[in-house]
C-alpha positions in Angstrom: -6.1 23.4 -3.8 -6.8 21.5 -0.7 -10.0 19.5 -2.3 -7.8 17.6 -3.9 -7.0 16.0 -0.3 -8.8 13.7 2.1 -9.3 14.8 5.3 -10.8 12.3 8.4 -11.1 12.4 12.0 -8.5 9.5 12.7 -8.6 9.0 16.1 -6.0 5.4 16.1 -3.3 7.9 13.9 0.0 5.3 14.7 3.2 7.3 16.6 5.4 7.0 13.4 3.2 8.5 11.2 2.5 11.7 13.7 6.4 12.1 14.1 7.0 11.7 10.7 4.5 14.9 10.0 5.9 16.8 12.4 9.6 16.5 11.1 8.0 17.3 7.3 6.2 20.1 9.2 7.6 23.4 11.1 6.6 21.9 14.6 9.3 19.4 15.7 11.8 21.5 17.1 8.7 22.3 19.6 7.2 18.8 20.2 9.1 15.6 21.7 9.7 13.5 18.7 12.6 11.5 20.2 10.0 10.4 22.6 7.6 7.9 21.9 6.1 7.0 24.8 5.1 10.7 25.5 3.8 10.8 21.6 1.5 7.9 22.1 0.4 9.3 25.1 -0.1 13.1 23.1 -2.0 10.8 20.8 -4.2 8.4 22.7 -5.2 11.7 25.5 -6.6 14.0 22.2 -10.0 14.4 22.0 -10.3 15.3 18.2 -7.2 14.0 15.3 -8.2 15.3 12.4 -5.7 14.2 9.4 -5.3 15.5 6.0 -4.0 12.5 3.1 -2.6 13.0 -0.5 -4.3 11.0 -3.0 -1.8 8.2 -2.8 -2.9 8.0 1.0 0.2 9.6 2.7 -0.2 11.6 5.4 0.4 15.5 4.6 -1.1 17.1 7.8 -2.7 16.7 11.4 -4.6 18.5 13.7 -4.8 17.4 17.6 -7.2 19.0 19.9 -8.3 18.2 23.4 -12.0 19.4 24.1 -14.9 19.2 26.1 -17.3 19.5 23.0 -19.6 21.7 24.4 -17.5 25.1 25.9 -13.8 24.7 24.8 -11.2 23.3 22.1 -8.0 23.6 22.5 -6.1 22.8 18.9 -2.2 21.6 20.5 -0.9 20.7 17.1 -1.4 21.9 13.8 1.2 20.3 11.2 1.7 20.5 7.9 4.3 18.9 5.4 6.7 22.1 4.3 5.8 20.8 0.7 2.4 21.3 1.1 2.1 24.5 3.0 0.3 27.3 1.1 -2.2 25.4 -0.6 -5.2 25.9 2.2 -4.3 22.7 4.0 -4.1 24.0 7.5 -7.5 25.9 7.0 -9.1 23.1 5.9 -7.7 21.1 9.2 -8.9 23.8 11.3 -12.4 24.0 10.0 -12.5 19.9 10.1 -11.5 20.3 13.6 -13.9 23.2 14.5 -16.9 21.3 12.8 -15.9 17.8 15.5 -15.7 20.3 18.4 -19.0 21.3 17.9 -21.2 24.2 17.6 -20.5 25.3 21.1 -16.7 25.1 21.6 -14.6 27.9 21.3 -11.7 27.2 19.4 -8.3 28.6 21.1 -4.9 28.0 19.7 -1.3 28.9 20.8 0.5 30.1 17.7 4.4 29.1 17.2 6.3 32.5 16.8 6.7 32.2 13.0 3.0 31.2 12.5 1.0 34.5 14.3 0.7 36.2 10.9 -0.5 32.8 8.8 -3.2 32.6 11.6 -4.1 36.0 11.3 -4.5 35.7 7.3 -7.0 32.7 7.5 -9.3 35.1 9.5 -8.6 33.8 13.3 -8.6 36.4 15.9 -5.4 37.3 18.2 -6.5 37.4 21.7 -3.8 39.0 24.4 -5.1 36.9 27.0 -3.5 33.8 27.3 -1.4 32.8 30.6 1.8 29.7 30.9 2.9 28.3 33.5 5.1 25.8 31.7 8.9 25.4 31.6 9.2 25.4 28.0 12.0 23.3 26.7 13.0 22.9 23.3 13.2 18.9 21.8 15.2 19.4 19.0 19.2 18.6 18.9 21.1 21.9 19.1 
């Protein structure tokens, strides 16, 4: 159960420990890992990072948002470690993250392809709205 886990806003989360999550997680074939210059700057630009810790202290999730903390949230990352997927961590990140945006922000996410259906079983809404305008390249070695 995810009570048994800390969760903080940590806005100062180091480089190493974000990449690390994301290689434990689903999301760095997605994100640029190999670059850490363009990690810092993912990090220091995000409005709201909202980690989740084991009870030894090690990080086992993040969530990264940019918002204006009155109309909009937009939640850019959501990673958790593979070994503790399924056990309400993610949910818990995304209420912790919802709760910082504020009462007024609407929370908007872009799901990865194999994550629609987890989204839709926490009780999010899919909206067919959404535009890109972004070359999307993958980061991950072939």
């Amino acid at each position: 159960m995810s009570g048994a886990y800390r969760y903080a806003l940590e806005p100062d989360l180091s480089a190493e420990e974000f990449i690390d999550v994301l290689k434990r997680s689903t999301l760095s074939d997605r994100r640029p890992v190999k670059e850490r210059a363009r990690i810092e700057k993912m990090l220091s630009n995000a409005d709201i990072i909202v980690t989740a810790r084991d009870e030894l202290g090690g990080l086992i999730g993040v969530s990264r948002c940019v918002s204006d903390f009155s109309f909009c949230c937009y939640c850019s990352d959501l990673a958790v470690d593979r070994k503790f997927q399924g056990k309400g961590v993610g949910k818990r990140l995304i209420d912790e993250s919802v709760k910082a945006a504020g009462e007024f922000a609407h929370f908007v996410l872009l799901a990865a392809p194999g994550a629609v259906t987890y989204y839709e079983h926490i009780g999010m809404r899919r909206l067919d709205i959404a535009f890109d305008r972004t070359d999307w390249k993958r980061f991950a070695d072939d």
